[in-house]
N, C-alpha and C positions, 0 to 999 in steps of 0.2 A: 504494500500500500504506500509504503513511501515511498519508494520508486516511482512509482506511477502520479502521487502530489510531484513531487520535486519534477518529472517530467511535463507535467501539466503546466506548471508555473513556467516552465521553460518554452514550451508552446501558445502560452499565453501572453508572454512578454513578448515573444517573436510576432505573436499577429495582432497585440497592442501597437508594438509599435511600427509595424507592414500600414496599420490602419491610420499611425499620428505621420506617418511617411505619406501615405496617399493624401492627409488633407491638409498639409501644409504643402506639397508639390502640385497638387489640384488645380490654384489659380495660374499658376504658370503653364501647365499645361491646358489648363481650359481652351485656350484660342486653338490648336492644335487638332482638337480633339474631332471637331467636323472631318478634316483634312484626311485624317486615322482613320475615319470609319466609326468612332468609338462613341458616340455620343449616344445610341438607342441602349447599350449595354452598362451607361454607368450605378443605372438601381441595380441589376442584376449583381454588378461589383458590389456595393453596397448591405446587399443580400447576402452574401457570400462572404463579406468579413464578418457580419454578423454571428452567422455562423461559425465563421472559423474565431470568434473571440468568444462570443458566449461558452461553446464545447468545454473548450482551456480555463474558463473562469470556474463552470460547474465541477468540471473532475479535480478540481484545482483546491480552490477555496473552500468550497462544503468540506470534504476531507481532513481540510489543514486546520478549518476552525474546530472541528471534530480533535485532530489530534492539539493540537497547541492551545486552546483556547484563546486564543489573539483576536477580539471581537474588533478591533478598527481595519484589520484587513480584508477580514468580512463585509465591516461595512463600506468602505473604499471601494469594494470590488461588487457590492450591491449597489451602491451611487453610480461607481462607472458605467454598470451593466444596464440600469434607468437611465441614465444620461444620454449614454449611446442610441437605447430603440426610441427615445425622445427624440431627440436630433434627427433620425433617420426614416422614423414613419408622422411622425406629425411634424416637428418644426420645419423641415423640408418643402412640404407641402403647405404651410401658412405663412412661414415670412422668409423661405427661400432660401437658396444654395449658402451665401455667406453666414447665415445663422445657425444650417446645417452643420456648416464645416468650426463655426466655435463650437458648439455646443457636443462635435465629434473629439477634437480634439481637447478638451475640457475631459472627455469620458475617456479619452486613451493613456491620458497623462494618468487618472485615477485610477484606469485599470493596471497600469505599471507599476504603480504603486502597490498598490494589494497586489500584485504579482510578487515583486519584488522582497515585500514584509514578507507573507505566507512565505515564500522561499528560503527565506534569511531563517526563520523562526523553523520552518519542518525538517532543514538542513542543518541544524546545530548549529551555523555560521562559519560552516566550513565548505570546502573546495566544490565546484560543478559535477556532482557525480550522476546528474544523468546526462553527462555528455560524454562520460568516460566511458 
């Protein structure tokens, strides 16, 4: 089981921050993106980090708050994980892309965070051993 927290946290930081990469590189690539071909597919992206951040938070967190008791990385990682489907299914759709992309990166930063506690705390604060 710890294997599988401390890997979860490692996969969660990874698509925390694949997702604070996509919405801080966003508006530069915006213009772009007609050009790409890419503009009918960026909810689908959007979709899809979802998924790939939520996964990493639940195998993650649940677990870690289960084994450590560290109730703020729980909750960091509850606020990030509201933060994010906020941003992504409603604030998107009511006051548009640029409040989208705060209110993503506001949840990526949080979810790094609770990533990062949970990791520190279920790893004794020692070396990356699910990378070894």
């Amino acid at each position: 089981m710890k294997g599988l927290i401390r890997c979860a946290d490692v996969a969660g930081l990874a698509a925390s921050a694949l997702c604070l990469a996509h919405c801080l590189a966003l508006p530069l690539l915006l213009a772009a993106f007609p050009l790409l071909g890419l503009g009918a597919e960026h909810h689908a992206l959007h979709e899809a980090l979802l998924v790939g951040v939520t996964l990493p938070a639940l195998l993650a967190l649940v677990p870690g708050y289960v084994k450590h008791r560290d109730a703020l990385a729980l909750l960091l990682g509850v606020a990030g994980l509201g933060a994010l489907l906020l941003a992504v299914l409603v604030v998107a759709a009511r006051m548009g892309e640029l409040a989208e992309t705060v209110g993503a990166v506001v949840s990526s930063v949080l979810l790094l965070a609770a990533h990062w506690r949970n990791y520190r705390y279920c790893s004794g604060h020692q070396g990356d051993a699910c990378l070894r």
